[in-house]
C-alpha positions in Angstrom: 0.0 0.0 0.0 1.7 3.6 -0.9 1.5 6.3 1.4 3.0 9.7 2.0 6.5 10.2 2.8 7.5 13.4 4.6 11.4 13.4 4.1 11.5 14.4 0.7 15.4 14.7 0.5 15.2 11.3 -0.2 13.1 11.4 -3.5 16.4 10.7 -5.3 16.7 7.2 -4.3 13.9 6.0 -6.2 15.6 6.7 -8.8 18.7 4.1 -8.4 19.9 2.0 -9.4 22.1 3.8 -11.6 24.4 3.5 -14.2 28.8 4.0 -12.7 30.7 6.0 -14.3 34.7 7.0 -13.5 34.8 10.8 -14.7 38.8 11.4 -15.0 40.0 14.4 -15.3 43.3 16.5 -14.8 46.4 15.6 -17.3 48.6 12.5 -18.0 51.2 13.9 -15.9 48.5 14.5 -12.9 45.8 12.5 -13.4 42.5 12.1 -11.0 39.2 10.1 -11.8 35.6 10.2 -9.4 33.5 7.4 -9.1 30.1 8.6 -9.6 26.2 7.5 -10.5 24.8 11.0 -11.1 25.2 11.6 -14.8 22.9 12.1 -17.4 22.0 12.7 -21.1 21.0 16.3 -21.9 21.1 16.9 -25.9 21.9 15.0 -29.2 22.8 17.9 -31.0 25.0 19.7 -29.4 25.7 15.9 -27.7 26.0 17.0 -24.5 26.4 14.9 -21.3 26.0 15.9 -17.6 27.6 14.9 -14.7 26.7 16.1 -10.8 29.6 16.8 -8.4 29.7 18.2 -4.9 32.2 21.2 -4.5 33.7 19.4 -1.7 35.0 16.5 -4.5 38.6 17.1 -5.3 37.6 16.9 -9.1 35.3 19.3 -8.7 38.0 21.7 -8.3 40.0 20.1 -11.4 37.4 20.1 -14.2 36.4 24.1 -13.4 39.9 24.6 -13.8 40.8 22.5 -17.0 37.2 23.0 -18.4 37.7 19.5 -19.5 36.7 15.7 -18.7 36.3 12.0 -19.3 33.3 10.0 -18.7 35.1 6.4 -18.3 32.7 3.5 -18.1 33.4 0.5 -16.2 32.7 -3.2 -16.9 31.5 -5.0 -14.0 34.8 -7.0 -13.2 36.0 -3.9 -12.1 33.7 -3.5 -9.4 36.7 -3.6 -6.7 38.8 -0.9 -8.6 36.2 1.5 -9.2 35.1 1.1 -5.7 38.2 2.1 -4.4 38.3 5.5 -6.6 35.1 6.6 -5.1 36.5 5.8 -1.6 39.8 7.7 -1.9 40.6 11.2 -2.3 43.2 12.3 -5.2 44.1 15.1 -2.4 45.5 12.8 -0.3 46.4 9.9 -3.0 47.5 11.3 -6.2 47.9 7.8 -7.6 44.9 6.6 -6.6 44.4 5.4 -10.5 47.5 3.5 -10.9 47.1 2.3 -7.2 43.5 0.8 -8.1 45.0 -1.5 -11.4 43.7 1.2 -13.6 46.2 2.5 -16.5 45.4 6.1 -18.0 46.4 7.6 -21.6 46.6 10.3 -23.4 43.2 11.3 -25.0 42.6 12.3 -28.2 40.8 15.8 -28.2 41.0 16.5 -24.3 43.9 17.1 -22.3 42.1 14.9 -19.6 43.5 11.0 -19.9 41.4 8.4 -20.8 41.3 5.1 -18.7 42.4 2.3 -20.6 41.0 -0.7 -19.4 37.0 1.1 -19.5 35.8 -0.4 -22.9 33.8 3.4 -23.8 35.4 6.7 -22.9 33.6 9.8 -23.8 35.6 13.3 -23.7 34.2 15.6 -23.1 34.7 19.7 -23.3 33.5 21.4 -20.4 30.0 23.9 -21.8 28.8 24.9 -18.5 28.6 24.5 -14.7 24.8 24.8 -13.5 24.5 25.4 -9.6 21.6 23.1 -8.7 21.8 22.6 -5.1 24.2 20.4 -3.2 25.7 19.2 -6.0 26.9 21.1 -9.4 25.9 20.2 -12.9 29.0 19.9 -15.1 27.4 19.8 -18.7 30.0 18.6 -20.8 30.0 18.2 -25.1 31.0 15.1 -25.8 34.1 16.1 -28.6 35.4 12.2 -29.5 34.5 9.0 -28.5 36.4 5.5 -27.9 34.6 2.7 -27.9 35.3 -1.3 -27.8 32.6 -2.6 -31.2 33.0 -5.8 -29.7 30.4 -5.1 -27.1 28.4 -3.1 -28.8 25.2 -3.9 -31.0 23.2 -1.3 -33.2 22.1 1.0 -30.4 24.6 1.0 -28.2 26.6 -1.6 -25.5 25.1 -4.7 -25.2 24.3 -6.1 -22.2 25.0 -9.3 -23.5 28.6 -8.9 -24.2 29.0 -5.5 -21.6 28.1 -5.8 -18.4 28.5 -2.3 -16.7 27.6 -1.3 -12.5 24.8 0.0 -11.4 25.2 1.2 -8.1 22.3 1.6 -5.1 23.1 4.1 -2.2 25.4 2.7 0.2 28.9 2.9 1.4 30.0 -1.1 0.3 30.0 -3.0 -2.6 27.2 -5.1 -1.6 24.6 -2.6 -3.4 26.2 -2.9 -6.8 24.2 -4.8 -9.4 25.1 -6.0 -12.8 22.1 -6.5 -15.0 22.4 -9.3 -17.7 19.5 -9.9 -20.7 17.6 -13.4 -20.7 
């Protein structure tokens, strides 16, 4: 039976789970990546992408400076590695990529790296920055595109041959989900 809630702060949960993504950011030289489940499409044409960060996120101070980023997306067997870049901060652990398996390289139209071993990177050129509460919205316009066709089908990954995290609310691992077609 539904009934009223009264603490609406937590409308946003009905809305998981959601889709992981590792957003690097920074240079080759320096880079730094953010585990996160808030992004979201916003256009086709411009093709721009959004991604919502807390000012208090040490990338969040990286992207508004390079006006640049990376939307990484992890396959499910890196559940552990990705899981330990959302836990750590690149203030404190500037090799908190390379310490987490993860190998970075140069991208091709951004100055922000690419990770390697995520079978889709999307860079992306930093459009705007839309205040919208706790969090910022970083709309980014996707410039160039790697992707793996061997997961792919005519849409876009294939959930039969890519099996990406969706992540539920919570502080461990165990509310990660992979979803898998019949």
């Amino acid at each position: 039976m539904k009934h009223p809630v009264s603490d609406l702060s937590k409308a946003y949960r009905y809305l998981y789970p959601r889709l992981t993504v590792l957003v690097s950011s920074g240079t080759l030289k320096a880079p730094n990546a953010l585990t996160i489940a808030w992004s979201c499409p916003l256009s086709v044409d411009p093709p721009l992408i959004g991604v919502l960060i807390t000012k208090k996120r040490y990338s969040y101070e990286i992207i508004r400076q390079h006006k640049e980023f990376v939307i990484n997306i992890p396959n499910f067997s890196q559940i552990k590695e990705s899981h330990y870049i959302g836990t750590i901060s690149g203030r404190e652990e500037p090799q908190k990529l390379i310490n987490a398996g993860f190998t970075v390289e140069a991208s091709t139209k951004v100055n922000a790296p690419r990770i390697t071993e995520c079978q889709i990177n999307l860079e992306c050129k930093l459009d705007k920055i839309v205040p919208t509460g706790d969090h910022d919205l970083f709309v980014g316009e996707v410039v160039f595109m790697v992707v793996n066709h061997e997961i792919t089908d005519e849409w876009a990954f294939n959930l039969r041959k890519f099996h990406p995290i969706y992540w539920r609310q919570s502080k461990t691992m165990e509310e990660t989900y992979e979803l898998k077609l019949k």
